[in-house]
ROGULUM-812540 format. One line per 4 residues: their letters; for each residue z, x, y of C-alpha. Coordinates in steps of 0.05 Angstrom, whole numbers, plus 5000, padded with zeros to 4 digits. Layout:
% ROGULUM-812540
a> Z/X/Y  ...
This chain:
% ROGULUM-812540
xxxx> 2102/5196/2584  2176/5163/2568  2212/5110/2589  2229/5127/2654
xxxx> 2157/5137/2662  2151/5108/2749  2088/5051/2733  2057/5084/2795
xxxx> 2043/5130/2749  1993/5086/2711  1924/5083/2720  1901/5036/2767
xxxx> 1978/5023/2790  1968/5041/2867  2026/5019/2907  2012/4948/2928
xxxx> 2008/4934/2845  2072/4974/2846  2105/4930/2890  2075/4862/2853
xxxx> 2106/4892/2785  2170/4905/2818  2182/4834/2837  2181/4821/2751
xxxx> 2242/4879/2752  2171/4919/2723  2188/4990/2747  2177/5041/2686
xxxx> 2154/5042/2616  2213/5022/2593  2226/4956/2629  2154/4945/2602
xxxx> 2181/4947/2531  2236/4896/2553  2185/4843/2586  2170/4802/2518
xxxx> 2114/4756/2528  2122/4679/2538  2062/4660/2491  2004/4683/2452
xxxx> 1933/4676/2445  1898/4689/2370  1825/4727/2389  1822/4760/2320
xxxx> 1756/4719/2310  1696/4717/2344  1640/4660/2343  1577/4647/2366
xxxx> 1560/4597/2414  1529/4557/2369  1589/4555/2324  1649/4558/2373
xxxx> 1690/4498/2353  1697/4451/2421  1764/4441/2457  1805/4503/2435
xxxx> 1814/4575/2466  1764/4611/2419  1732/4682/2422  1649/4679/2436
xxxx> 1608/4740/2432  1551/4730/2485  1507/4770/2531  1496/4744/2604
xxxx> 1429/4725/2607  1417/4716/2689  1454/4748/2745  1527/4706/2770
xxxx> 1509/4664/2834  1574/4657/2882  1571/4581/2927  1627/4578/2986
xxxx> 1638/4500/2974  1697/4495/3025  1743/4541/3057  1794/4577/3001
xxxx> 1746/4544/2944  1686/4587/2923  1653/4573/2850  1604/4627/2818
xxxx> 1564/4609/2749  1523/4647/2700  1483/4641/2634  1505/4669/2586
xxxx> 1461/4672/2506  1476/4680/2433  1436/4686/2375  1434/4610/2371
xxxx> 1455/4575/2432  1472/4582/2514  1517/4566/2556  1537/4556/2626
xxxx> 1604/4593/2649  1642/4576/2715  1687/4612/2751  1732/4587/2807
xxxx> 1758/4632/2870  1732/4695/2817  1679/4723/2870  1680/4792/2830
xxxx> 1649/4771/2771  1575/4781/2807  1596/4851/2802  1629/4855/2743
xxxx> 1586/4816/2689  1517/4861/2681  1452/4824/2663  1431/4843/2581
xxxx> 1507/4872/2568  1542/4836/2504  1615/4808/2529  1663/4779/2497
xxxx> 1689/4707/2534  1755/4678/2519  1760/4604/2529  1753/4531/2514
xxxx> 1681/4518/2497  1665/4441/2516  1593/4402/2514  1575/4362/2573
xxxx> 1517/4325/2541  1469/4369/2503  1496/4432/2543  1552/4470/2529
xxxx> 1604/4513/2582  1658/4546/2599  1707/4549/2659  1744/4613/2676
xxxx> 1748/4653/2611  1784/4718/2609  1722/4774/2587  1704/4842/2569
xxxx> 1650/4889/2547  1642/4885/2469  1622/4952/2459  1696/4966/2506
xxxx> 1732/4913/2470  1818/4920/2484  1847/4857/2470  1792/4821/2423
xxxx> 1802/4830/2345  1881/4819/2355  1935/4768/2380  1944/4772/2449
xxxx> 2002/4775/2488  2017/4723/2552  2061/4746/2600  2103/4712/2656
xxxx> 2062/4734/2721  2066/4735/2799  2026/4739/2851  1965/4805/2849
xxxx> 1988/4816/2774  1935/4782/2728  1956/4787/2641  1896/4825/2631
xxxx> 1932/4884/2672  1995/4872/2655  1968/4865/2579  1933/4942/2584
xxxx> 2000/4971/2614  2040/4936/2560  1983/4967/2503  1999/5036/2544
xxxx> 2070/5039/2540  2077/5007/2472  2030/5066/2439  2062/5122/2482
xxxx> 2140/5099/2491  2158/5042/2432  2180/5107/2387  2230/5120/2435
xxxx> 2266/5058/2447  2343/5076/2420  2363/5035/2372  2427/5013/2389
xxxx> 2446/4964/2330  2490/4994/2277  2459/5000/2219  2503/4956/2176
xxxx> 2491/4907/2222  2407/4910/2211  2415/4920/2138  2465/4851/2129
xxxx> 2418/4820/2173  2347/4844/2147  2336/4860/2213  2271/4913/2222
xxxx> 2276/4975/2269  2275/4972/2346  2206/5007/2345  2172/4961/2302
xxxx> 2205/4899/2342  2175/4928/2404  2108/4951/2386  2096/4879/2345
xxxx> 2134/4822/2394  2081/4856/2442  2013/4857/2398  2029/4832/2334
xxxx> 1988/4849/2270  1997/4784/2243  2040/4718/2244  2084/4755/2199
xxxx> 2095/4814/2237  2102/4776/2301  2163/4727/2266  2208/4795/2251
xxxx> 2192/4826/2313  2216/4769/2339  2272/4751/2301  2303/4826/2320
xxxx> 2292/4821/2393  2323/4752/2396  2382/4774/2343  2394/4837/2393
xxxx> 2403/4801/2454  2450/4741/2426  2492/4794/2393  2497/4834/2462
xxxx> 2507/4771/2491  2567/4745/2441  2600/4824/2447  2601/4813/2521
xxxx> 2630/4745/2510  2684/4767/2457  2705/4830/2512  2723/4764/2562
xxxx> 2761/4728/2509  2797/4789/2475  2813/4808/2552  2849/4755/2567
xxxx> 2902/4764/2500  2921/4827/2542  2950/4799/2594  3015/4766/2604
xxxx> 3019/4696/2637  3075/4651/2679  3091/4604/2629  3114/4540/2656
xxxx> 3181/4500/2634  3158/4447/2581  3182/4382/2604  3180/4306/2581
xxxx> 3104/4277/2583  3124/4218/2579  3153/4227/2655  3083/4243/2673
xxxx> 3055/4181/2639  3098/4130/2681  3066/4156/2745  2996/4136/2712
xxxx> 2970/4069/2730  2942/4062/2663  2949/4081/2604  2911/4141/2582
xxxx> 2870/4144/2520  2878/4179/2456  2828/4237/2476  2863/4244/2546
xxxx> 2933/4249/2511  2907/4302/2463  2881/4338/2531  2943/4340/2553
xxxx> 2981/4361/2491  2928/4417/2491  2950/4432/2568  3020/4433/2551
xxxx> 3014/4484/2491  2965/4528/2534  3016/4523/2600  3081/4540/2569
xxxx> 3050/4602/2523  3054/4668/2538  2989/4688/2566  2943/4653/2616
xxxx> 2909/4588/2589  2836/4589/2609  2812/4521/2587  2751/4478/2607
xxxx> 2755/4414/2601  2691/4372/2578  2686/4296/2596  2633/4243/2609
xxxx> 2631/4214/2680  2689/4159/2678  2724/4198/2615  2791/4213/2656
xxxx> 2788/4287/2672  2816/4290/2740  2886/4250/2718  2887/4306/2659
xxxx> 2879/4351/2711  2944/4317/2760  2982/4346/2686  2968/4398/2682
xxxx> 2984/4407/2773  3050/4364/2752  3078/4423/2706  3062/4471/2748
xxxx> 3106/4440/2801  3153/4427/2748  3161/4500/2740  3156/4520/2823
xxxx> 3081/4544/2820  3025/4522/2868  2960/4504/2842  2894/4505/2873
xxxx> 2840/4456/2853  2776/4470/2877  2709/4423/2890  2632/4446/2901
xxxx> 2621/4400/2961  2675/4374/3015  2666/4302/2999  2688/4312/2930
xxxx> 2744/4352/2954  2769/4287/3000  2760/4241/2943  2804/4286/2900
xxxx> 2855/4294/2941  2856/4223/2962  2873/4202/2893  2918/4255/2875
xxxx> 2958/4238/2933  2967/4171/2905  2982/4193/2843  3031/4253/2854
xxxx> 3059/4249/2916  3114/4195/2882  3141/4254/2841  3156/4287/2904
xxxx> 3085/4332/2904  3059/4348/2969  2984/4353/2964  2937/4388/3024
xxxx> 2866/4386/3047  2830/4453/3057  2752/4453/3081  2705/4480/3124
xxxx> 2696/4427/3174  2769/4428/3193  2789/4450/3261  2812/4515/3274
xxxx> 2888/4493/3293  2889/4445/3224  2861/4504/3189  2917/4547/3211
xxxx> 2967/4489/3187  2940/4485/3125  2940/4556/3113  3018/4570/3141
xxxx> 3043/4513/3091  3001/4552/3037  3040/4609/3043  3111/4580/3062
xxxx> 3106/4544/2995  3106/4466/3035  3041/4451/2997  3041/4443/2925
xxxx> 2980/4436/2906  2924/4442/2950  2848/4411/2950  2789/4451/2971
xxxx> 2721/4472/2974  2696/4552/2973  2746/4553/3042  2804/4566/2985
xxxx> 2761/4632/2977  2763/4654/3055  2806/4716/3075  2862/4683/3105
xxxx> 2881/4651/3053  2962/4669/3025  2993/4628/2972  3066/4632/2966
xxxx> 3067/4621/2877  3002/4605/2856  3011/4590/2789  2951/4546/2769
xxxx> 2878/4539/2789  2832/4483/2773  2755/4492/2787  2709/4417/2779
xxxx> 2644/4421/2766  2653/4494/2731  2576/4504/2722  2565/4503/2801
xxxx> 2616/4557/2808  2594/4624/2780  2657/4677/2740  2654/4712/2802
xxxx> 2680/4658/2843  2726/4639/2789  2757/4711/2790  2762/4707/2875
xxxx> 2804/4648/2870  2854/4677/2819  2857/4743/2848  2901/4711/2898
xxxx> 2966/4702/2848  3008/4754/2843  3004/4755/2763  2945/4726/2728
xxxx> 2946/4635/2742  2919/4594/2689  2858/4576/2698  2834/4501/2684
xxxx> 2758/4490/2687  2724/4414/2692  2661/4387/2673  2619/4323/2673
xxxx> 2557/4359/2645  2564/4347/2579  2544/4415/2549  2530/4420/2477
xxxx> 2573/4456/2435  2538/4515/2412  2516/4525/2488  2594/4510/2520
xxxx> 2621/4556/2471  2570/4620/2498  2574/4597/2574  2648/4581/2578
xxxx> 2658/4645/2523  2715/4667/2556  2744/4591/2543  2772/4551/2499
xxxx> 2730/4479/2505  2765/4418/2508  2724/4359/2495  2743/4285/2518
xxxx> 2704/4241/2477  2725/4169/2496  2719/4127/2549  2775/4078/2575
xxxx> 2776/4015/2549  2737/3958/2596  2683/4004/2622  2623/3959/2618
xxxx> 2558/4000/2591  2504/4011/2642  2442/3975/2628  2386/4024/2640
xxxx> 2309/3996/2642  2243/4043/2643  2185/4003/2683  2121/4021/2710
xxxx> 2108/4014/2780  2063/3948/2777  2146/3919/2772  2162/3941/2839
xxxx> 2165/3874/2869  2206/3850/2810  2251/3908/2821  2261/3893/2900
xxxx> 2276/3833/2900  2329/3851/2841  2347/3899/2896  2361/3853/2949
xxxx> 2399/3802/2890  2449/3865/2884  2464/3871/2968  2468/3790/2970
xxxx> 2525/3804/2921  2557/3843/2962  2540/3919/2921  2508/3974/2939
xxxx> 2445/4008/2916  2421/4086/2907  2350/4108/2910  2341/4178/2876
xxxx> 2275/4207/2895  2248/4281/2869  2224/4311/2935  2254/4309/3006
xxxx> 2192/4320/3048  2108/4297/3034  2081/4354/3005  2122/4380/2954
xxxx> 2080/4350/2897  2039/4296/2950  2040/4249/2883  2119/4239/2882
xxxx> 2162/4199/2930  2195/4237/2983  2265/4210/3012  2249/4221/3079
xxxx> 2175/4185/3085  2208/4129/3026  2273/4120/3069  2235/4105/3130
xxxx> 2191/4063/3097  2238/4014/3059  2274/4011/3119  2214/3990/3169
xxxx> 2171/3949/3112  2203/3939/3052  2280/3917/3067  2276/3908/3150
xxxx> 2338/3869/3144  2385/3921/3094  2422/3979/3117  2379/4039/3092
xxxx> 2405/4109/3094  2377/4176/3073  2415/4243/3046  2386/4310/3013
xxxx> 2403/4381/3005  2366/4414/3073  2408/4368/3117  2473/4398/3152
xxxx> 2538/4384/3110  2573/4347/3175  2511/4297/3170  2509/4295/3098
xxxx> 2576/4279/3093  2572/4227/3149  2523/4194/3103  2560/4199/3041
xxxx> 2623/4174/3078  2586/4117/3116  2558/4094/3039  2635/4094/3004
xxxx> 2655/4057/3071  2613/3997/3047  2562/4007/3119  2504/4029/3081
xxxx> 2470/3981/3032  2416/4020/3002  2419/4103/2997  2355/4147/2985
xxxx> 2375/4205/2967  2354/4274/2924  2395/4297/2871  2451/4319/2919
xxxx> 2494/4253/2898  2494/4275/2833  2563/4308/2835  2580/4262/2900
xxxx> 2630/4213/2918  2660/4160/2882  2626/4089/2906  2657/4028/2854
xxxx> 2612/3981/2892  2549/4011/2876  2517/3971/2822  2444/3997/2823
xxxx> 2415/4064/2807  2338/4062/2814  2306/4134/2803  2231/4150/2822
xxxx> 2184/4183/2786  2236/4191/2722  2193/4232/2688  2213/4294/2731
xxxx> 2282/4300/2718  2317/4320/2655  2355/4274/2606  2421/4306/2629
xxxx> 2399/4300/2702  2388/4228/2693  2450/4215/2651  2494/4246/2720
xxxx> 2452/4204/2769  2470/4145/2723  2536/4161/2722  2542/4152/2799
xxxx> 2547/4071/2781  2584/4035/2741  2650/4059/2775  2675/3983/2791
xxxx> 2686/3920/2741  2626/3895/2743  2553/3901/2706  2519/3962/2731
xxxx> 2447/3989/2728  2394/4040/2728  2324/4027/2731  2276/4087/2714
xxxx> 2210/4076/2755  2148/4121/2724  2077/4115/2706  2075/4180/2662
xxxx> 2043/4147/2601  2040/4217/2560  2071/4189/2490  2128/4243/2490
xxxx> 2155/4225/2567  2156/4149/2548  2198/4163/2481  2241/4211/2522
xxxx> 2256/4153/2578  2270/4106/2519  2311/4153/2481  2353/4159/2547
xxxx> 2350/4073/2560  2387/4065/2488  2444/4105/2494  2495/4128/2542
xxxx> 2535/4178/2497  2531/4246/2544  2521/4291/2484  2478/4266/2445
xxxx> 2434/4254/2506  2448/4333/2515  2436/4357/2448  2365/4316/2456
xxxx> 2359/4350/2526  2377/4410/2488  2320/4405/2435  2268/4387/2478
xxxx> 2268/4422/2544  2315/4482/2528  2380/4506/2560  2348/4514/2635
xxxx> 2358/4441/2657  2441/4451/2644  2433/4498/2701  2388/4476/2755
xxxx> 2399/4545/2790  2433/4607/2742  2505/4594/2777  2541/4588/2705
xxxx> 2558/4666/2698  2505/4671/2635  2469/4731/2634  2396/4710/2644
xxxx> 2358/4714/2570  2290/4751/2554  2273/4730/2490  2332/4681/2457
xxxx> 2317/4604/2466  2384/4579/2458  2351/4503/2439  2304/4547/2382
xxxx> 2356/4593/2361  2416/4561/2347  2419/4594/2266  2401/4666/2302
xxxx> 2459/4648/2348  2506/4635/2301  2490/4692/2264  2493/4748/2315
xxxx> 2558/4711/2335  2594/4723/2265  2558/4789/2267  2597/4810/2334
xxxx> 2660/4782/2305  2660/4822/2245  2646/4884/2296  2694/4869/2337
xxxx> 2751/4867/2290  2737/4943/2260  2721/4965/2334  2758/4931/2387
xxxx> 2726/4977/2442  2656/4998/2414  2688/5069/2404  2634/5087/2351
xxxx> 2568/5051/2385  2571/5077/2459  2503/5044/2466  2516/4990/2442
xxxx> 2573/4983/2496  2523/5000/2553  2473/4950/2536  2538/4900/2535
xxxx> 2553/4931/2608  2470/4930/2630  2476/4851/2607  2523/4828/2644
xxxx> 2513/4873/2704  2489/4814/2748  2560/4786/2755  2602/4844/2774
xxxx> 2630/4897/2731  2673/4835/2698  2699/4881/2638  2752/4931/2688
């Protein structure tokens, strides 16, 4: 066997198990390797019944003393039961929807049951243990392995093909680090790592296996980063003219804040160099990113380039270009509308002023990717809401400049540092700290549901004042978790029962985009008083009136989820709000709500976000251009991350290319192979 090794090849891998594996990416001894387990289970000791402490997964040596009975209780819900005996003590053992433990557990054979042991009374039991034969034993007497699983693959047999490929392949995995790099690191070899992150011989074993798988992808993962950044110092840019900021700043209704001018100054240096800027641009909700942005469009008029700026959903795009109008169009800048629901005959207008030059800078959704688009000089392109929009997308839009654009990238997901600086790698970060003066802090409250009423009637005291109110619920049908509140069944019924007499709308993700933006519209147009809605208005239109946030079952959603939905309020000059509604009493959700009632700083409620749930709920779905991680928890392994970082850096700058460590360069190409070949 090697590591190409087909798992049909296994015993008792037919081709229906085949095809389950696959769906994991499990298709040879060597991806097996690769798949590190999510958890662990300690069976190195073994108890009697008598003995077993209660409560915890322990190991029980037992034989089964009467045969397994199997009772159909309802359709799709069978339970079978035996007795099982020890030296000292019994015990009952359930199994649910298991009907092939009649066969497998024999009467008088000695089995070892792995399990939480708990005492009903003077009897003891067991529900659904994992067993096998003592005299037979595989995984008892060592830390186990858990595994991420799918459907026909249980951890038992994903466990025993693990075991096989681990004694037969681990002394062939390459080991691709350089050797200075493992010795400076004290860093242990790529066999060991593999054969003990799989079944570790102790804590200690497990905690350097570890350490060297997670070290080994983060430095991969910050060489692949590095090859985007050094990339770009290749490449010349259009530098634009400098010109007088202070020009800019008259057109500005306001005046800007101290972070905002050191935005720009940071613009200005980036736009009149020599090679492309490629800069995001991190900023609460509110912070002022989008007149940064109308700089950075302004200079690129200044020096007869085009920019594009491009939105993830069409109603953003409106509001965008709405208020850049305003703003620019009195230094002479004419500013277009590009998306999908135009007609074919304004699409065709939009797209002949692109490429006669008669638009300067043009607004859009994805349309600014379709084929027909021809710019005459883009010079500039400005994605919002970068972490919707994956490098692939990015590239497709700047492809369409003659010579590389600069590239300006927004945010209002406020990003941790250590996180921003491996996502947006190939950027230089931007961070705008400060809020305009006058912005009044939204009051947030957590309450339990026996404060409904309260909370309606505060409701309806909000709409009497002439503001508007959004409802965020976590599911958009009945069903999808029948305990939380579904926009569709709650829409209809505050509308029928609870406020008969209030405009109530409803918008979420499955609906078309004409109708959700008809919604969306109808609510900024002041002719919707209260809006249920899913997540979908959490990058959404720009309401001032809307006073009220109220989000159901809290609990569900992230701190940096909640922290955008609150930002949706607040907008106007008056006293905003968001109510959390949940009755998840576990001690950690309730100091996690609080946490996010008593401040309304957008990092800090990341960094917690950060340390609590890990990196995932940044990215509801993987559209940031990360490679997807095995092993490294970018919350847990910050100090690893740093280090492998350095560690790359130091590579880097002996060996540009990875001349010397071919395989080190193909793992760097096999990372990153999801988005593209992104390194010709």
């Amino acid at each position: 066997m090697d590591l190409h090794t087909p798992l049909v090849e296994f015993p008792g891998v037919g081709p229906a198990r085949a095809k389950a594996l696959a769906k994991l990416g499990l298709n040879t001894a060597g991806d097996l390797l690769e798949y590190f387990p999510r958890d662990y289970e300690d069976r190195r000791q073994i108890y009697d019944i008598s003995e077993a402490p209660e409560g915890i997964p322990v190991c029980i040596s037992a034989l089964v003393a009467a045969p397994a009975t199997t009772a159909r209780i309802r359709k799709g819900l069978s339970i079978s039961k035996c007795r099982i005996a020890g030296d000292f003590g019994t015990a009952e053992v359930t199994f649910f929807n298991q009907d092939y433990v009649r066969q497998a557990l024999t009467v008088g054979q000695e089995y070892i049951f792995y399990g939480k042991v708990e005492r009903f009374g003077s009897k003891r039991q067991m529900t659904n243990p994992a067993f096998e034969r003592a005299d037979k034993p595989r995984f008892t007497g060592r830390i186990m392995p858990v595994y991420p699983l799918t459907a026909g693959v249980s951890n038992n047999l994903l466990a025993g093909l693990a075991l096989r490929a681990v004694e037969e392949c681990a002394a062939l995995v390459e080991d691709y680090l350089p050797p200075q790099v493992r010795q400076e690191h004290s860093l242990c070899t790529a066999e060991y790592s593999r054969c003990h992150v799989h079944f570790p011989g102790d804590e200690e074993a497990l905690a350097l296996a570890r350490r060297r798988v997670v070290f080994e992808e983060l430095f991969t993962l910050s060489c692949g980063m590095a090859f985007l950044r050094s990339r770009r110092g290749d490449v010349a840019g259009q530098p634009f003219p400098r010109a007088d900021m202070g020009e800019f700043l008259a057109l500005l209704p306001f005046a800007p804040t101290n972070a905002q001018r050191r935005a720009m100054e940071e613009l200005a240096a980036d736009l009149t160099g020599e090679r492309p800027m490629n800069r995001l641009i991190q900023g609460d909700v509110g912070s002022g990113k989008t007149a940064v942005a109308a700089y950075a469009a302004w200079l690129a008029h200044r020096g007869g380039f085009q920019t594009a700026m491009m939105a993830p959903t069409e109603i953003l795009a409106r509001q965008h270009y709405e208020t850049l109008t305003k703003l620019l169009a009195p230094a002479g800048i004419r500013v277009g509308l590009l998306t999908g629901s135009l007609k074919a005959a304004q699409k065709r207008a939009a797209h002949a002023a692109l490429a006669s030059g008669e638009v300067d800078l043009m607004v859009g959704t994805h349309a600014l990717l379709s084929a027909g688009v021809e710019w005459a000089n883009l010079g500039l392109v400005i994605t919002d809401e970068q972490h919707r929009f994956g490098v692939g997308q990015r590239s497709a839009l700047t492809s369409k400049a003659e010579k590389p654009p600069h590239v300006l990238v927004m945010s209002a997901t406020p990003i941790p540092r250590t996180l921003a600086l491996l996502i947006y790698g190939d950027l230089d970060v931007t961070i705008i700290d400060e809020l305009p003066p006058g912005r009044t802090p939204i009051e947030t409250y957590l309450i339990h549901e026996n404060k409904r009423e309260r909370m309606n009637n505060f409701v309806r005291k909000q709409v009497a004042e002439d503001h508007q109110v959004y409802v965020i619920c976590p599911a958009v049908e009945e069903g999808e978790g029948s305990e939380l509140k579904a926009v569709t069944a709650f829409a209809r019924e505050l509308a029928q029962k609870t406020f008969p007499d209030l405009r109530v709308a409803f918008v979420h993700g499955k609906l078309k985009s004409a109708d959700k933006d008809q919604v969306m519209a109808a609510f900024a147009a002041g002719e919707v008083d209260v809006l249920v809605s899913t997540t979908v208005v959490e990058v959404g239109v720009d309401v001032p009136n809307a006073s009220l946030m109220v989000i159901e079952n809290a609990d569900r959603f992230g701190l940096s989820q909640l922290h955008q939905l609150r930002g949706r309020v607040g907008r106007g000059q008056w006293q905003s709000y968001c109510i959390l509604l949940s009755d998840n009493d576990a001690p950690e959700t309730r100091e996690r709500l609080k946490y996010f009632c008593q401040t309304t700083d957008g990092f800090k409620i990341a960094e917690k976000d950060l340390e609590l749930r890990g990196p995932g709920d940044f990215f509801g779905q993987r559209q940031h251009g990360l490679p997807t991680l095995r092993s490294a928890d970018l919350a847990g392994d910050t100090r690893v991350l740093k280090e492998a970082q350095q560690a790359a850096q130091e590579l880097l700058a002996t060996d540009p290319d990875l001349s010397a460590y071919p395989q080190l360069m193909a793992r760097v190409r096999r990372l990153f192979s999801q988005e593209g070949d992104i390194f010709n």
